[in-house]
C-alpha positions, 0 to 999 in steps of 0.5 A: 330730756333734762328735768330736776327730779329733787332738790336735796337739802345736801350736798354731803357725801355722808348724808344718807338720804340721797346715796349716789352722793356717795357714789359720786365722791367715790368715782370722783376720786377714783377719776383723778387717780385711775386710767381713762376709762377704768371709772366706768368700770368701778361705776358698774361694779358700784350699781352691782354691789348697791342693788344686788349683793346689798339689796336683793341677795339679802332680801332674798335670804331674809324675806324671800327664804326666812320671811316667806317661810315664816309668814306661811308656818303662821298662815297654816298655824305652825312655827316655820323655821325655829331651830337654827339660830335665834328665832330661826334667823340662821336656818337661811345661811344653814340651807345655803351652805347645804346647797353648796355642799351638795353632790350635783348629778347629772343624768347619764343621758342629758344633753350635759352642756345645755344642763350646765349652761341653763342656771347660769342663763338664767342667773343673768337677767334677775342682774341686768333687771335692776340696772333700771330700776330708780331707788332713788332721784339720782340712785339708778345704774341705767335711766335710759328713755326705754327702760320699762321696755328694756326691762320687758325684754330682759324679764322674758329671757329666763323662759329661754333658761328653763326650756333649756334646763327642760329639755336637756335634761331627758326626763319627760316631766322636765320637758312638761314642765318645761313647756308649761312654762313657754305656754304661760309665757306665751299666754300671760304676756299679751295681757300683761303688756296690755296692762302696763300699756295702759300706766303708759298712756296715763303717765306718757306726755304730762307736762313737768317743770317746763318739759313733758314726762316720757310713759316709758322712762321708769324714773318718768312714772315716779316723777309722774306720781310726784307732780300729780300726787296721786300713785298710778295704781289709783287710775289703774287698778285693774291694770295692776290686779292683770299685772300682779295675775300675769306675773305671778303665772310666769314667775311660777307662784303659788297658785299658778305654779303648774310648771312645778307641780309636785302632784303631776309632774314631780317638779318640772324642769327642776326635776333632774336638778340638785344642789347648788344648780337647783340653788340658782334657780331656786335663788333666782326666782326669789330675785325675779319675784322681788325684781317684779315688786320693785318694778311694781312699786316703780310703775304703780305705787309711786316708787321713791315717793311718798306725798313729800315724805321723801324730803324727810325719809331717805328715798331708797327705804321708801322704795324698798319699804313698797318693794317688801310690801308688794312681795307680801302679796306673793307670799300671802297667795301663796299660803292661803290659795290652791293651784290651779289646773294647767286648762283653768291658767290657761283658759283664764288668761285667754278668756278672763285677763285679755278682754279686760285689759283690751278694755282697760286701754279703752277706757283709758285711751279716752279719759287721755283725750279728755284730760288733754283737751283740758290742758292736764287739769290736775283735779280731773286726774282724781275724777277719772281715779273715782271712775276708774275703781268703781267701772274696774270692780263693776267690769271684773263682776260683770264679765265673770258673771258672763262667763258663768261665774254664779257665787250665789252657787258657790257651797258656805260649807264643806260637803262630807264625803256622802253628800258629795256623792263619793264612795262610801263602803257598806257598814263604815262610820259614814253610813251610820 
């Protein structure tokens, strides 16, 4: 399938605005000077360099050590970091070399090989993620027919990596850890596919310029939100709080990071890991954390597009502008929410997520059938957007309601330690 998706007033490699201009002139005359084939090659290490050494290594140093560092020091009224550099902007670079300079050990009685092998692993999907990812109308590496689901089953791999790392390293709270890890998978996949299953049936099938948009294409979604006007999150919003919840349990965030739970099981997988192997993964969670806002802001908030804003601001920044916006949401339940138990994650995603998101698709599956009766009647996409937050909130109310949840029992205050029924020594201060 062949459709338009911008007409850019340029044609100039120069213009910022649409970068694959660049990237065109280079390959272009790289073609008439190379041999047959070595093209395709530096195309590769273009998308590598402008998504990954461009993009994420810098958004991972800057929002995801600095940025979240900071926003959480100002959560919990303290500076974060203001020593190194001015405002503290140099402490990132301090911490990397740090890690590089840092003495790894490995335990005597690990499996050794699988121990080295494990960061590497995991290293390599947060690359092959963003091979899919659209930036801009003309500025992604793979726009395959499939990519949301290549970039689900790219995503699931690094469970595969910290089993690993886990396992091999012969320490009973690594292996804890480590199948806490495999469980969340397990538990927090069915729901999150449910979810992204709905924002497939909304977008899949509309007609576009002479053509139907394909629900599984991620460029297809964005062109989706451009031809309609409206972003996908607005007819699935319950489809993007699931989203959001299952994501963040198996990215091991804050407040579903039981696989790393320093007041239980030391640090989990990572527990026998230091320097710079502990660095990767460490890094590489930064990396799948933005890869999930990007696909995020792709799938629910219109990607590149911003109501005709991108024929005037460069797509790419509107792109990451939304991706930055989304990794807020991590950093800001990360400081104000505390961990949950590893039996409340579990029952959570068991009893709470999953019968919502059966009855999301539901509710979705027949306003599909009504819209397409009416031959994709734009004015009624807005209709089902009304009624799709107002039953969202009313299900997530009346669903947590059936399942014992009585806010008007909830304590407005703190209880002291005597009315909570604690112990409490004769003759103390409490007592008097």
């Amino acid at each position: 399938m062949s459709i338009p998706v911008l007409a850019l007033a340029t044609d100039h490699w120069y213009d910022l605005r649409d970068l694959a201009n660049i990237s065109d002139a280079i390959l272009d005359g790289a073609d008439k000077v190379l041999p047959f084939g070595i093209v395709y090659v530096l195309a590769a290490l273009i998308g590598f360099v402008a998504s990954f050494l461009i993009f994420v290594l810098p958004s991972q140093l800057y929002l995801g050590v600095y940025g979240e560092r900071k926003i959480i020091g100002r959560i919990q009224s303290r500076y974060g970091p203001n020593r190194v550099g001015p405002f503290g902007l140099l402490q990132p670079i301090a911490d990397a070399v740090k890690l590089l300079t840092k003495e790894a050990l490995t335990p005597k009685e690990s499996d050794r090989a699988v121990m080295y092998v494990a960061p590497i692993i995991f290293v390599m999907p947060a690359v092959l993620i963003f091979a899919v990812i659209p930036f801009g109308p003309r500025m992604v590496f793979a726009n395959v027919p499939v990519s949301l689901l290549y970039f689900m089953a790219i995503s699931s791999l690094p469970v595969i990596a910290t089993f690993m790392a886990g396992w091999s390293a012969n320490n009973k709270y690594s292996l804890f850890g480590a199948m806490r890890i495999v469980a969340m998978a397990i538990s927090y996949e069915v729901p999150l596919v449910m979810a992204l299953l709905g924002a497939v049936v909304v977008t899949s099938g509309a007609p576009y310029a002479g053509d139907f948009l394909n629900g599984l294409a991620l460029q297809d979604m964005v062109l989706w939100s451009r031809e309609f006007h409206i972003w996908v999150v607005f007819v699935q919003p319950l489809a993007l709080v699931i989203y959001f919840i299952c994501v963040s349990a198996e990215l091991n965030r804050t407040p579903t990071d039981i696989a790393e739970a320093e007041s239980e099981i030391v640090a989990g997988y990572l527990t026998e890991y230091s320097g710079m192997k502990w660095g990767l993964f460490y890094g590489m969670d930064i990396g799948y954390a933005l890869g999930a806002s990007a696909f995020a802001a792709t799938v629910f908030l219109g990607g590149w597009t911003f109501f005709g804003l991108e024929k005037w601001v460069p797509p790419w920044m509107i792109f990451i502008g939304k991706t930055h916006l989304f990794y807020f949401l991590f950093i800001w339940t990360r400081g104000t929410l505390p961990r949950l138990r590893s039996d409340q994650l579990m029952a959570f995603a068991w009893k709470f997520l999953l019968p919502l998101a059966l009855f999301n698709i539901f509710l979705v599956a027949t306003e599909r059938m009504i819209w397409s009766s009416q031959d994709y009647a734009k004015g009624l996409i807005y209709v089902f957007a009304v009624v799709n937050i107002a039953v969202s909130i009313a299900a997530v109310y009346g669903w947590a309601r059936f399942l014992g949840y009585r806010p008007e029992n909830t304590p407005v205050r703190p209880r002291l330690v005597k009315n909570a029924g604690g112990y409490i020594p004769v003759g103390s201060e409490a007592n008097r």
